[in-house]
Every structure is written in C-alpha cells, then in structure tokens.
C-alpha positions in Angstrom: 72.0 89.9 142.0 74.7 87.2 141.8 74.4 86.8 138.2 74.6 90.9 137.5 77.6 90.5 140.2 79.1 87.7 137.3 78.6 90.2 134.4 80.6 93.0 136.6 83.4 90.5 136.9 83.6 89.3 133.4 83.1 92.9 131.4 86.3 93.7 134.7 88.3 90.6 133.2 87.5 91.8 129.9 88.4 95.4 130.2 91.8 94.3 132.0 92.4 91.6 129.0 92.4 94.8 126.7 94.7 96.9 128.9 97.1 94.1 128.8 96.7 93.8 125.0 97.0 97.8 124.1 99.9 98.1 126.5 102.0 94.9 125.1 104.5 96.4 122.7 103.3 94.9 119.0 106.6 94.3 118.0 106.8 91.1 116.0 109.8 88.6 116.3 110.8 87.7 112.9 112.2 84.4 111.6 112.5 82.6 108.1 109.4 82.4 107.0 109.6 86.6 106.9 111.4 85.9 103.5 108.4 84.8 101.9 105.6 86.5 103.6 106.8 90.1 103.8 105.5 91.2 100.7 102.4 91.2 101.8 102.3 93.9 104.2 104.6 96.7 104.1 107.3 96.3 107.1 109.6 98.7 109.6 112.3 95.7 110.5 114.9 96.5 112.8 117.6 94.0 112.6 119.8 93.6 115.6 122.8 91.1 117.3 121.7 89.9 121.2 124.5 91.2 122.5 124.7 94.9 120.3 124.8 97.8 123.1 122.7 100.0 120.2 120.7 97.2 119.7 119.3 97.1 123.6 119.1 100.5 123.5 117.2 100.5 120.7 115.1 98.4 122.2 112.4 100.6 124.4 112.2 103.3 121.5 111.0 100.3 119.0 108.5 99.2 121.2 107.4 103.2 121.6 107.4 103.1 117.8 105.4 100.1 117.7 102.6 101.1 119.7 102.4 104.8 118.0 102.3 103.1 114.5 99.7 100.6 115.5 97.2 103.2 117.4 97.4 105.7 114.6 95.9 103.5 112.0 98.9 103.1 110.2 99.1 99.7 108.1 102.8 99.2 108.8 103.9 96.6 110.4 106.8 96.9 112.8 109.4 93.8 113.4 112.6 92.7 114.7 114.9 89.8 113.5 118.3 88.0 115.2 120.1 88.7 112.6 123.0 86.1 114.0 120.1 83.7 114.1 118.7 83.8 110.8 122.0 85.4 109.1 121.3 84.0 105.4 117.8 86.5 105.4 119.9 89.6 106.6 122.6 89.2 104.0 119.9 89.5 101.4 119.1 92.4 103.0 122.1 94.1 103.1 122.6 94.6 106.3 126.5 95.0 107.4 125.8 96.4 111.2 123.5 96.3 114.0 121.3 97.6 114.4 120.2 98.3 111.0 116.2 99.7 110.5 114.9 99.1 107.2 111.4 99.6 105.8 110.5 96.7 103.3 107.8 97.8 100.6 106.9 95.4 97.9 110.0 94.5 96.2 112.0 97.6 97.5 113.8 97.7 100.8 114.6 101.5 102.2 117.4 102.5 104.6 117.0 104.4 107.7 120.1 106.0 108.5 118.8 108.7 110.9 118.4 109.7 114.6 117.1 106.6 116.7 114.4 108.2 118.2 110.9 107.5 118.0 109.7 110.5 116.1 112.5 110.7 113.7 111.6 106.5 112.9 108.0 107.4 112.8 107.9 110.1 110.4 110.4 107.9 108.1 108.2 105.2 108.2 105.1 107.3 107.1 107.0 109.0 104.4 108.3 106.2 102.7 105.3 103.9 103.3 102.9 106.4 101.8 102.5 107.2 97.8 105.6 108.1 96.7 104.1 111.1 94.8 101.4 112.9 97.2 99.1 115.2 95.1 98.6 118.4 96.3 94.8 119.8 95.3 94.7 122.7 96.7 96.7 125.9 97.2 95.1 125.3 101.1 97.5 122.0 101.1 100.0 123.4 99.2 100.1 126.2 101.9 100.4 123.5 104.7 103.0 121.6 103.2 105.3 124.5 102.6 104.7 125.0 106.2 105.1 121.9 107.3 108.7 121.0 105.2 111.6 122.1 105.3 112.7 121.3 102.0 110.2 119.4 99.3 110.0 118.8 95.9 106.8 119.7 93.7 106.3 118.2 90.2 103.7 120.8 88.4 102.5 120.0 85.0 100.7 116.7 83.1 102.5 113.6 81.6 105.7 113.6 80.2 109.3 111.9 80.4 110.0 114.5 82.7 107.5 113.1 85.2 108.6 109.5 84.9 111.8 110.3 85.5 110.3 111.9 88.4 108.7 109.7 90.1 111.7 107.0 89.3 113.9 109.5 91.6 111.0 109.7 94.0 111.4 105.6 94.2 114.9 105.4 95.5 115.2 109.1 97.6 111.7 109.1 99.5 113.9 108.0 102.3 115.6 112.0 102.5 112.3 114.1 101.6 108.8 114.4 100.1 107.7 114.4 96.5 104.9 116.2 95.5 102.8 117.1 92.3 100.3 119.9 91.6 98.6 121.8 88.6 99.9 125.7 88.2 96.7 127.1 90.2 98.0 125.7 93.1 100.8 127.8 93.0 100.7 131.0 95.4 101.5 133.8 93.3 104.7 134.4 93.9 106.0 131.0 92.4 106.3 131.8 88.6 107.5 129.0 86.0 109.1 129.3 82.8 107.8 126.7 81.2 105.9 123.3 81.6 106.4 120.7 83.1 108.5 122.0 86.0 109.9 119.9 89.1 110.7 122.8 91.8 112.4 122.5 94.9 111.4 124.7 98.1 113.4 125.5 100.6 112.4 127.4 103.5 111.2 130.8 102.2 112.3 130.4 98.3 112.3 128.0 95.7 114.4 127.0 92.7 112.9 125.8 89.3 115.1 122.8 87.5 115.4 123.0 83.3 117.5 121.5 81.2 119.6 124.1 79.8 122.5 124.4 82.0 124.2 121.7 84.1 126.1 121.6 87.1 126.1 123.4 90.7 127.5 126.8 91.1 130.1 126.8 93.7 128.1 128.6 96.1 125.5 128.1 99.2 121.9 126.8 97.9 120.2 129.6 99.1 122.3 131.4 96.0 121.9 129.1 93.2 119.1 127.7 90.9 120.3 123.9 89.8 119.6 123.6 85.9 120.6 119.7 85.1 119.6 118.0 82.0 117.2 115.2 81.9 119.7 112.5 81.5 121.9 113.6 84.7 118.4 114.8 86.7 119.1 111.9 89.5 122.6 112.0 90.1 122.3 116.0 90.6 118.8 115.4 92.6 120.7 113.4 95.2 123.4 116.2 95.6 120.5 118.6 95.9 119.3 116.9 98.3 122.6 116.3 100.1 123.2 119.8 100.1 120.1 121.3 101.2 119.6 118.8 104.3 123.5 119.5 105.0 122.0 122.9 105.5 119.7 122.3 107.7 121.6 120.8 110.7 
C-alpha cells in the first residue's frame, strides 16, 4: 500500500513537472554566442531595448507566439536579444529600432514589419520558414490555396531562366506572400495561358498572366490591368505588384 501510495506521488510530481514545463513560455534569451550558432536552426528573434514601451508590450504576445510555434511541431525556434547589451550582434543585423522581429534562415535574415499580434507573427514565420516555392500537385490543393490567399503567385511550367529568376524573387519577397508552382492540369479551367512557362498572379476572384512583351503598369486599379514586364525588370515590377495588390487589400 505505501509503496503504490509512493508511485501516486511521484507519476503527481511528474505530471505537475510537465505542467510547469508546457506552460513556461519557450522563449530563449539570446546572447553572443547566437552569432555563431544561429545557423543551425532557423530563428524568429525579436530584438528589443529594456526600457522600449513596444518592447514590454511585445512582450506577452512573444511568449503566446512561443508556445503556439513550439506545440504545433514547427522547427522554429523563437528568441529575444538586449540589443543595448549585445549591440555589436544587432548592428549586423540591421536593426535601427525596437523592437525589431526578424526571422534568421541560413545565411538570410527576413524583416517582419507587420501587425504585432500573435497570428499575424505566426503565419509570417511559417511562410518564410517553409520552402520558398511550395508545389502544388493537385487541382484539390490548388483549389484550397486560392481559397485560402488572398493574393499568390503560381509558377506553371518546367525549367527555364524564367523559373530561376523566379524563385530568386521568391528569396527576398516571401516576407509579403506565397510562391507557388504547378504543371497546367492543375489549372481549373477557367485559367488559360498563352504560352509556357507562365508566373501568374491571383487575386481574389481573377488572375493576371506576366510575359515579356510589354513593360510597365497601366495607370489604373489592379483589378484592371494585366502587368507584362520583361525578364530583366521582372523583380523590381514584382515588388510593385506586390505593393499594389496588398495596398488593396487593407
């Protein structure tokens, strides 16, 4: 009796050691030996000043952020860093104010510069922590994405300089919106393409198809216009794209 009376009390002080451990925010405090261990893992750093209003405001949302990231499986990491304390690391970093979010991936460091809530950080740290270029297999998936995203952009077609360009975009604007590839049968019907390859953007209920025989914007809303840049300008007109149609959508 006494010793199944022991076990009761130690699975008790077990269960409660858990509790303590799944409730404590996992929010690591960073300090200079980040600089050489970050690549390693792939990192959501919020760099902040003690006494930053934001900053302690921040605060409660990034440990909520934390603890989603960690219980959904994600491999993310999520940190902070004084960056009065260890100012040399956040220089290299860029960072000019406080508090300044940044996910770290490989060699690449991306900006946050959206609303500071938890599901708005969340859902940037996904994106731009998963492939930069999700394939879509299916016209099932393709269906769920279009329902899913506001605005997206979908590579369809095989290898070509179009598609490195592509996915060199991709690298530096995952931070605004996804990049996706498909074959043509992935298509729905109604999306038909001139030629291939094609990098189409979709936007609510329509799409646009880029080429390269025309450049420039058309004075007019997007919802009017198809963008036709040429290779050699496809990023600097992909960012205003992209400028433009989330412009639209506050």
């Amino acid at each position: 009796m006494a010793a199944a009376s022991g076990r009761c009390r130690l699975l008790w002080a077990a269960a409660a050691a858990l509790v303590l451990t799944l409730d404590a925010a996992p929010v690591e405090e960073l300090d200079d030996s980040f600089k050489d261990n970050r690549k390693d893992d792939i990192w959501l750093v919020v760099f902040y000043a003690p006494w930053c209003g934001h900053c302690k405001k921040l605060e409660p949302v990034w440990n909520e952020v934390a603890i989603e990231i960690r219980n959904s499986g994600s491999p993310v990491k999520v940190g902070k860093m004084d960056a009065t304390s260890y100012s040399s690391i956040a220089s290299e970093f860029g960072v000019r104010g406080y508090p300044t979010i940044k996910l770290l991936k490989g060699d690449l460091a991306y900006n946050y510069r959206g609303p500071r809530t938890k599901d708005d950080i969340i859902e940037f740290a996904n994106r731009v922590a998963g492939p930069l270029i999700r394939t879509l297999p299916s016209q099932k998936m393709f269906e769920h994405v279009h329902k899913r995203h506001h605005v997206f952009f979908l590579y369809v077609g095989g290898e070509s300089p179009l598609k490195e360009k592509y996915i060199e975009v991709a690298s530096e604007l995952i931070v605004y919106t996804y990049f996706f590839s498909a074959s043509e049968e992935v298509l729905p019907e109604y999306v038909t393409l001139p030629e291939l390859p094609a990098v189409v953007v979709f936007k609510d209920g329509t799409y646009f198809v880029y080429d390269d025989l025309e450049v420039g914007f058309p004075q007019k809303p997007a919802s009017e216009w198809k963008p036709k840049p040429k290779l050699y300008k496809f990023k600097l007109q992909l960012v205003n794209l992209i400028i433009l149609l989330l412009s639209e959508q506050k």
